[in-house]
Structures are given as structure tokens and as C-alpha cells.
N, C-alpha and C positions, 0 to 999 in steps of 0.2 A: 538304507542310507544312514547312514555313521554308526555303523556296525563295524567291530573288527575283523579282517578276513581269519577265516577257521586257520587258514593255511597261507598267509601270505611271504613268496618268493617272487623278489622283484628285483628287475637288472636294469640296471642303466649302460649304455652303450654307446659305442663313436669307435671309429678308425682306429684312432690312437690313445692313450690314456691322460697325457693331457688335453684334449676336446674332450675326453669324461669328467677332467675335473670344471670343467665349464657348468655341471649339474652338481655334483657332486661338492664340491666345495659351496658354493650357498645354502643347502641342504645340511652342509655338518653346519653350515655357522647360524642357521635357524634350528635348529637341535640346540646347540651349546646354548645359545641364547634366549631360549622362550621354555614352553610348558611341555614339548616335544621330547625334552630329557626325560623326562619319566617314563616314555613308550619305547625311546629309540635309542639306545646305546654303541658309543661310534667306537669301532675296536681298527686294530691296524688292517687298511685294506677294505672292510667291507663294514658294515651297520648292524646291529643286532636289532631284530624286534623285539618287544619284552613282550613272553605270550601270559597266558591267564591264568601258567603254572611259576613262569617268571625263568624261567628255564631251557625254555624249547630253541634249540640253538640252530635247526634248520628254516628258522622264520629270520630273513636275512633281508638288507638289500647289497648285492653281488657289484662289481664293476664289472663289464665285459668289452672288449676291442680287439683289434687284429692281433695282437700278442701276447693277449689275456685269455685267452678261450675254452680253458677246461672245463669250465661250467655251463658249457651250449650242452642243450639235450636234457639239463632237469626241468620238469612241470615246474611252469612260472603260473604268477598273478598277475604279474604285471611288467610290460618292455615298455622304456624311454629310447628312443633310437636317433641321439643328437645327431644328424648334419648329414641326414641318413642322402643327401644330394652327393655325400662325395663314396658310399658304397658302392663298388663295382666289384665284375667277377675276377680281374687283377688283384685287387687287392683281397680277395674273398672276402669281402664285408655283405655281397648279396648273397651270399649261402647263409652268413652269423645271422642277419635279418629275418629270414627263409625259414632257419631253425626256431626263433626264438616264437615266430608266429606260429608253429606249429606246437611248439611244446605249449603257449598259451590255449590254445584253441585245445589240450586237451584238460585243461587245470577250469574251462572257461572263462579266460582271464582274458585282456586287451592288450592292447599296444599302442604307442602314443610315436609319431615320427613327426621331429623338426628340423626344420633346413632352410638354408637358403637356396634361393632359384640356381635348378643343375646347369648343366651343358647336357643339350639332349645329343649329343655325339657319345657321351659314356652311359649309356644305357644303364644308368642307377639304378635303385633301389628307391628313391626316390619319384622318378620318372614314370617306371614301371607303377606303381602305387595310383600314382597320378592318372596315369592312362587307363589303368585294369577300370573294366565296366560296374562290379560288383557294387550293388547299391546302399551295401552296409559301412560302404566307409567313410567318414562327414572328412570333408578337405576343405580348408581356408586359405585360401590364396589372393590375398588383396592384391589385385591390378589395376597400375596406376591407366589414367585415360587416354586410351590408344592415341589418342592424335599427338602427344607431344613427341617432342623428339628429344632423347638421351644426350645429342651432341648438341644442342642448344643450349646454350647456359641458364638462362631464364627459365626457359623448358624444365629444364632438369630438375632446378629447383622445386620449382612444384612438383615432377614425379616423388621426389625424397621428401616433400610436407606431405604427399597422400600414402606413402609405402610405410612413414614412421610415426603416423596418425595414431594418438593413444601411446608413447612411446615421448611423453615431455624430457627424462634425461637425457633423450639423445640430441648430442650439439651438431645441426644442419650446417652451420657451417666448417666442422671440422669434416663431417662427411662428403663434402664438396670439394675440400679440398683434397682428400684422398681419393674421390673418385675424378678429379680435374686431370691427375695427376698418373693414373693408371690408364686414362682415356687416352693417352700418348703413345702408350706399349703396348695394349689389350684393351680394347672396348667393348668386347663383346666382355670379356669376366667382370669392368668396372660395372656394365649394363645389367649384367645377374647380378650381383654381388650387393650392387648402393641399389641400383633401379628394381629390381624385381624383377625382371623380364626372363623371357627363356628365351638366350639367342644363341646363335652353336659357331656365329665367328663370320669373318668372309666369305666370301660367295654364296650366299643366302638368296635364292632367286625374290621372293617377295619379301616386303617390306610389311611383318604383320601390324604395325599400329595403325597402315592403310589398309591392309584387308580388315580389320577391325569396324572402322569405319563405316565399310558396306552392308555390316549388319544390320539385317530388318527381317525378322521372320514373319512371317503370314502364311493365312490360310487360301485354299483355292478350291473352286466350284468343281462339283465330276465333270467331265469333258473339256476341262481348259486345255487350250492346245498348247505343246509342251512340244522343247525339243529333248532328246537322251543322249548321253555320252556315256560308254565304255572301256575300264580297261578291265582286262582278262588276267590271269595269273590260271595256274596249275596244283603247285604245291608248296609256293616257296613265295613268292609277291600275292599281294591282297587282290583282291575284286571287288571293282566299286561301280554302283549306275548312281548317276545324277542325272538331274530334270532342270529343264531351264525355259520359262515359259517367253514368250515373243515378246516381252517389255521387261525382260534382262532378268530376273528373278527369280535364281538358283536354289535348288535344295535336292535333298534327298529324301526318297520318298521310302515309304513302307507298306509291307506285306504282308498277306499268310495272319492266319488265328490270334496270333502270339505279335503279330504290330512290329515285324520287325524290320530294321533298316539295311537298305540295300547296299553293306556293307558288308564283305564276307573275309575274315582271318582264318587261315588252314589252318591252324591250331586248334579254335573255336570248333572244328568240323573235323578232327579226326587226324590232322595233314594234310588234305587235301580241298579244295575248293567246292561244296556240295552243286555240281554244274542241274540238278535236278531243284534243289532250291532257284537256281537262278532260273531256269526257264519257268517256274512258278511267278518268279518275280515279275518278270520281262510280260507275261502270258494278262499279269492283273493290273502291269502297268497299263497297257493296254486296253484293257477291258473299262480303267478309271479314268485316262487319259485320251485326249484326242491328238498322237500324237506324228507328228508332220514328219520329223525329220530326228534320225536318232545313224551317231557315229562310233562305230565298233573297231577298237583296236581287233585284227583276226587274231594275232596269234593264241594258240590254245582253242581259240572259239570257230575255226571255220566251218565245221559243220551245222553250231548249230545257229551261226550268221546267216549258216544258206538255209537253214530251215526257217529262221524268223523273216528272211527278205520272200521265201517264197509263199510264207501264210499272209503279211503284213503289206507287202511290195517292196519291189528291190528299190525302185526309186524313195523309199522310205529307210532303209535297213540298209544302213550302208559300210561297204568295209574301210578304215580310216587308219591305215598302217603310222601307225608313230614313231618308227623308224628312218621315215623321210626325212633328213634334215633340214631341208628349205623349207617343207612345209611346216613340218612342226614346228620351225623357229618361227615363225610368220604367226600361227597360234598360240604360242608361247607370247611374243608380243602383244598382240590385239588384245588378252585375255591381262595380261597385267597391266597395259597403257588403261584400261577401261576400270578398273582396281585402282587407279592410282589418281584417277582423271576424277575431282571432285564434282564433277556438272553431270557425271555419264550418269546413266539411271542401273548400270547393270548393282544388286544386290545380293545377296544369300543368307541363308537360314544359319550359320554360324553354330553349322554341324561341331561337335568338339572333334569327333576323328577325322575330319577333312580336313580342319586346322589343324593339326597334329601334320599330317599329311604333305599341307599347303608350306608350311614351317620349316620339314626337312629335306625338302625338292634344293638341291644347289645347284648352279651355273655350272655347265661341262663346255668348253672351247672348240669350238669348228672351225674356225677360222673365220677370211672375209667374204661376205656375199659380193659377186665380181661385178653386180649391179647398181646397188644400194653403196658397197664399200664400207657396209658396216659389222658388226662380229656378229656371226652366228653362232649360235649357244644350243644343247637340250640338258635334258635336265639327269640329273644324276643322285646318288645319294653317298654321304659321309662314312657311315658306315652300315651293316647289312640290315640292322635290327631297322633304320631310318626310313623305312617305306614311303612312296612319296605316290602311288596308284592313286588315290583317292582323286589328289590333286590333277592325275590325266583324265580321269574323267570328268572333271569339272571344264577343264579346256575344250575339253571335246565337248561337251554339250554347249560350251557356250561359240563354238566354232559351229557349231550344226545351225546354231539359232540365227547367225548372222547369215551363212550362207542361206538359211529357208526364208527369211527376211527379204534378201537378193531375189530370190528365185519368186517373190509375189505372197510367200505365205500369208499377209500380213491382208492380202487383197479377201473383200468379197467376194464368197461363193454365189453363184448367179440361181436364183431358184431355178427348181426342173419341171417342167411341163410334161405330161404324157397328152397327147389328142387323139381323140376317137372321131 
């Protein structure tokens, strides 16, 4: 700790070069201004470090951006990567990113990303960051308190006193009025932008400051009775099981040596779906659970649907094609009226990749049910990277739990007599 680096090369970075001067300009004018002159010498373009010969002219700090890029690929100390939310692979700023982490990671050096909240439809650099599991990355993301609402005015205000908390130069009400005013044209960018939120626009099936709400994680006894939802995937959509016990109380559970969740990404596994982890899974939920009533999308899984309905019982193990669209609209509703319905008791463990998940599910248009005369909808996603699996199985188990509810699950087992 406050030692000179032997070797320090360090880049600052952004899309463009002015968002670099956004760092870079406060940085020369705390040089020119303090005791910093004497280390740091500002030359046209880049920073010199004065090293311990006073000489060493590859000890720099570099500018880098989408039009600046010769210098990806030298061993850094150190990346800043301003606004790393607007990096994508159009603009190839997630490949500059990509590099720079690698070239650190052989110098042992870090990397530092600021941003404001993305649009999860541009699969950033930011996003990705956000989502990656890797346990060495510390992430700060003050989220204002899901219940208010962005289009509220009163509301609002308070998200911008909790998003710009520790932040006194900033005038709340000039940001009110630039985000009052954007709220006209684009609400979902005024909502990332002043509010902090991650929204991706229109047709957003849930409404996450209400799923937010629902959260309440807890523990459960071996053998609580549980219902399971399934969706399947191959090589290319995810595979997810959720659990949802008979007094509404979703999660996802875990397995196997290693405690892991029954969450599977083909990338994670090779490309492909490990279908031999899953029936490991399925095999201990079982074993841990008492579980009544459990609905399997087939596709991908039909055989080994009909292996689990024939070890398990088929009136247990059941097939629940999500393809149906009257049914699946009918489950699609129930499952977000109870999500939205303050009194209902259904909750969840406030899994992060189900909410990820739950977030990029968007409305797809059916038409009118000739019944109701109301729209029918399923669910779809924005674009490919948007997976929204997690979220089908969450429906589904909470569609297994209402019909095993129906069906008496909920009734006393009558004890058994043998007489001799």
C-alpha cells in the first residue's frame, strides 16, 4: 500500500474520446493543481509517470476508445472503463473491454467499470459484467426501493434523493426536470438514466418493482411438500427447475457436492445442456422433497419425462407443453395477477438469475380469446442473448401448485391401518 507500481501502464477508456475526457480532464487539472506534478507529467495526448530513474517513458497513463485503439494488447496495471453500459459488439467496445482485461490479468493488474444503468436489450459490457457469476468481482449498484414508481412525480423524487445519496452537488431539481421531460419521448432511457433502473422499454411482461416486493427468502424442513416447474432447452435456451411449496413460496433449489443451483447455461457445460446433471438434480430433489405435483415443458425432455413419471408416478410427472396458447396465457396471468396482487401470499427467494430472467420475458400478441374477449399474449424475448427459461419455470411450478391445491393436495392424509 503506497508503494509505486514497478511497471505502471494505465488506460482510461469510453466509446468515444470525449466521454474519455470526462476522467481525464479532472485528472490533468488535479496534476496541474496539487503535489501530483511532481509524479505525473501531462504531455500531448497521454500522462507521463516520472519513474525512480525519472526517465522511463513507458510508464504512462494511455487514452483508449473506439477510434483510439492502437494501444489494446500492451500489459496494463491498470483499466478505467467509463460508461462501459454503452459498450457493445456494434460498436466493438466489448472486444476493447475483453482485451484490456486480459492484457491486465497478465501484468496482475485490475480494472475499474462505471456506468450508468444499460438497456439489457444491448448485451453490454456492462451487463455481461453484471450477470457473470464470478465471485471476484465487487459490484455497487444502489437500487432505489422497488415499490415506487418512476412515473409518479412524488415517487420519482424520492428514487433521485436515494440513487444520488452522498452526491450533495447534484441539483434534484434540475434532474427532474430533465428527466420530467424525457419521460414524454423514452421512459424507459429517462428510468435508466436519472432512476437507476434496468428497463429495456415497452412491452415488458412484469413489472419488476412488484416482483421485488415478493421477495422473502427462507428456509424449509426435508420433506416439505413442494410443487416443480420445468423448462428444458438443448443447446441454445437455458434449463431451469423451480420449487414452489403449497403456501406460495418459490425458489430454487440446489444439488450435488458442490451446492449448485438448478440453473443450467450451455455455455457453463460445454454447449450443451449436461441432461445427466439434470436427472441428478430431479433424482435429489426428490429424495429432499415431498414432492406432489411437478410440470415439465417435453420438448427436448420426453424421454426422460417418461422416465421420471414412470419411477415417480405419472400423476405426479407431468407433461405441460408451453406451446399451448390459451393455456399458457391463463398461466402467464394467474402467475403475474398473484405478483402484483398485494394481499396474495405467493413469494420468492429473489434468485438473481431468475430476475434477470423474469425482466427479459416480453408480451408477444395472440390475439382475442373469443371467450373472455380479452388479448392473449406469451412470452417472447427482445433479443437472442435475453433468455427468459428461468421465468417458464417459475410459472410452471406455480401453475402445478394451484392445480395440486385444487386437486386436495392441501388435504390430510388419513393414517393406514394394517389388521391381523
Amino acid at each position: 500500500m503506497g508503494m509505486r507500481h514497478p511497471s505502471p501502464l494505465i488506460q482510461l477508456t469510453a466509446n468515444s474520446e470525449e466521454q474519455v475526457k470526462n476522467v481525464y480532464r479532472p485528472l490533468s487539472a488535479m496534476i496541474r493543481q496539487g503535489p501530483l506534478s511532481e509524479l505525473l507529467l501531462i504531455r500531448e495526448g497521454f500522462i507521463r509517470i516520472v519513474g525512480e530513474s525519472g526517465d522511463d517513458e513507458a510508464d504512462r497513463i494511455d487514452v483508449v476508445s473506439s477510434s483510439a485503439r492502437s494501444r489494446l494488447g500492451n500489459p496494463i496495471s491498470f483499466a478505467v472503463q467509463d460508461e462501459s453500459g454503452t459498450y457493445t459488439t456494434t460498436n466493438k467496445m466489448v472486444e476493447v473491454a475483453e482485451t484490456q482485461r486480459r492484457s491486465a490479468a497478465g501484468m496482475g493488474g485490475r480494472s475499474l467499470e462505471t456506468t450508468n444503468a444499460w438497456n439489457p436489450v444491448e448485451n453490454s459490457t456492462a451487463q455481461r459484467t453484471f450477470e457473470a457469476k464470478s465471485d471476484d468481482v465487487f459490484k455497487f449498484f444502489r437500487q432505489p426501493p422497488a415499490h415506487l414508481s418512476y412515473k409518479n412525480k412524488r415517487e420519482r423524487r424520492q428514487i433521485h434523493e436515494h440513487v444520488y445519496k452522498g452526491s450533495p452537488w447534484v441539483d434534484l431539481n434540475s434532474i427532474e426536470a430533465e428527466a420530467a421531460e424525457l419521460m414524454q419521448s423514452d421512459a424507459a432511457q429517462a428510468e435508466r438514466f436519472f432512476g437507476n433502473r434496468l428497463v429495456a422499454g415497452d412491452g415488458q411482461w412484469m413489472d419488476m418493482p412488484k416482483w421485488a416486493t415478493k421477495a422473502a427468502k427462507r428456509d424449509l424442513p426435508f420433506g416439505a411438500k413442494v410443487c416443480l416447474g420445468f423448462d428444458g432447452s438443448d443447446n441454445d435456451d437455458f434449463t431451469g427447475i423451480r420449487l414452489e411449496t403449497l403456501d406460495y413460496y418459490q425458489f430454487t433449489p440446489t444439488y450435488g457436492a458442490a451446492n449448485r443451483r438448478t440453473l443450467w447455461e450451455p455455455k457453463a457445460w460445454g454447449g450443451r445442456i449436461p441432461k445427466d446433471e439434470v436427472r441428478a438434480a430431479v433424482e435429489e430433489i426428490c429424495a429432499k422433497y415431498n414432492v406432489v405435483r411437478a410440470y415439465l415443458d417435453p420438448q427436448f425432455w420426453e424421454t426422460e419425462i417418461d422416465e421420471w413419471a414412470s419411477k415417480y408416478g405419472d400423476k405426479v410427472f407431468v407433461k405441460w407443453p408451453t406451446n399451448r396458447i390459451t393455456s399458457m396465457w391463463a398461466s402467464l396471468e394467474r402467475f403475474q395477477g398473484d405478483v402484483y396482487d398485494k394481499d396474495a401470499r405467493f413469494r420468492h427467494d429473489d434468485d438473481d438469475q431468475v430476475k434477470i430472467h423474469v425482466a427479459n420475458a416480453v408480451i408477444r400478441a395472440r390475439g382475442l380469446d373469443p371467450a373472455t374477449e380479452k388479448r392473449r399474449y406469451f412470452l417472447g424475448k427482445l433479443t437472442d442473448h435475453q433468455k427468459f427459461d428461468y421465468a417458464m419455470s417459475s410459472v410452471l411450478a406455480h401453475e402445478a401448485v394451484c392445480d395440486a391445491i385444487a386437486g386436495g393436495a392441501l388435504e390430510e392424509e388419513p393414517d393406514e391401518y394394517v389388521y391381523f
